[in-house]
Residue, then its C-alpha position, 0 to 999 in steps of 0.5 A: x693076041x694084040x689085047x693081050x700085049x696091050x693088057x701086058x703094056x698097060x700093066x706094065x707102065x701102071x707098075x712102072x708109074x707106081x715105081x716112079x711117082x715116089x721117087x719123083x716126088x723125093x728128088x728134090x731132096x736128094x742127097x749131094x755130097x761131094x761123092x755124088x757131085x764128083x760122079x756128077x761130073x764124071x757121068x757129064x763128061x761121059x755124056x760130053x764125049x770127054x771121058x773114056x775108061x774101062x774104070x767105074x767109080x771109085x771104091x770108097x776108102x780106097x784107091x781102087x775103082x769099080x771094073x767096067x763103066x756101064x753106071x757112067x754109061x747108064x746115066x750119060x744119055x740123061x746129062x746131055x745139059x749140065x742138070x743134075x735133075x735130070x741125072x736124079x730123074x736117070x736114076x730112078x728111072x733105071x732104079x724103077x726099070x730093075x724093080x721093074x724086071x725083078x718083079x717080072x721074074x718073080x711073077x714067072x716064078x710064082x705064078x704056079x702057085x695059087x697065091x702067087x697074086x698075093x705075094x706079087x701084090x706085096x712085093x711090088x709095094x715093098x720094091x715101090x716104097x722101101x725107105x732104101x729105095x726112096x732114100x737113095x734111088x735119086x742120086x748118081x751113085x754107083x750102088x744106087x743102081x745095083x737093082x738093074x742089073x739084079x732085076x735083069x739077072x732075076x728076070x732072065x733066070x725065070x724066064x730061061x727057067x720057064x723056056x730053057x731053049x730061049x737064049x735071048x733070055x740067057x743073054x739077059x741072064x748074063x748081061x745082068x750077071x757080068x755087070x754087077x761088079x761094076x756097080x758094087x763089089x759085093x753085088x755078085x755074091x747076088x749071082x750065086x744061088x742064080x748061077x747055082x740054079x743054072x748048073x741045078x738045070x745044066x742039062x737045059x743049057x742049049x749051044x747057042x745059049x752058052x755060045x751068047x753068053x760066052x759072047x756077052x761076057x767076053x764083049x762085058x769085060x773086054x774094057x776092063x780086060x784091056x785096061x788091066x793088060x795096058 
């Protein structure tokens, strides 16, 4: 069992490498307009203890913002000096976690299947060297980040999917859900066929799973509930 787990862990740090070395290798140059320098300074102030709100960045053209903070509190830990390397670094970190997770999911989804292998292979290489993740997955903005939550989302669906009684990953399942409006508005419209495939199996659903997600939804959108009550 303990090489197994090895196995799992040395796999999953090669994937997460092969993730990270292309993004590493384009950070010096990425984009900064005066957009991701604003955030910059949002996510620095955070990471100082010098801003709090239930807010998110703004909503581009608009004089709204994004519900819930969880991208200024992703990157906060990566800005405790005023590097915006370091922050292009959280980013694709992050960004490489959530392909990460997604292919994870996917791997659980697939692996009944003869050419499962095959198609991971592909995937992964897409997720690894897309042009949009290679383009983007270096700056602080707030859509950059949006393949977190949805690989937390895939990967707690396949693995509640595989063992329906596991509310840990039903809890994954609705941390991924619950947070994807904060990082882009039209990021839940990703959720539907997962929550479709939810009520495909309801009969599965346990009381404690729904009772955790209940829970983690409540706890997600209190700081934004409080906010538009205030």
């Amino acid at each position: 069992m303990g090489f197994v787990n090895l196995s799992l862990w040395v796999r999953a740090l090669a994937l997460l490498s092969l993730f990270m070395v292309p993004r590493l290798c384009l950070i010096g140059d990425a984009r900064w307009t005066s957009e991701e320098s604003w955030f910059f300074s949002e996510i620095f102030a955070t990471g100082q203890g010098q801003r709090w709100s239930a807010l998110g960045t703004p909503v581009s053209g608009t004089h709204g913002a994004h519900p819930g903070p969880y991208f200024y509190w992703l990157l906060a830990p990566f800005s405790w000096t005023a590097s915006p390397w370091l922050v292009s670094l959280g980013v694709a970190l992050m960004d490489s976690i959530g392909h990460l997770l997604a292919l994870s999911g996917l791997r659980i989804l697939w692996r009944e299947h003869k050419d499962w292998s095959v198609a991971l292979i592909v995937a992964g290489l897409v997720l690894a060297l897309s042009p949009w993740a290679l383009l983007y997955a270096d700056r602080p903005w707030n859509s950059n980040l949006v393949s977190l939550p949805v690989g937390m989302a895939i990967f707690g669906l396949a693995s509640w999917w595989r063992n329906a009684s596991s509310w840990r990953s039903f809890g994954v399942l609705t941390i991924g859900l619950a947070t994807l409006p904060s990082f882009h508005l039209s990021a839940p419209i990703i959720g539907l066929p997962m929550l479709a495939a939810v009520l495909w199996r309801w009969r599965r659903l346990t009381q404690k799973s729904v009772l955790i997600g209940a829970l983690l939804s409540v706890l997600i959108w209190t700081p934004y509930g409080l906010h538009e009550w205030r």
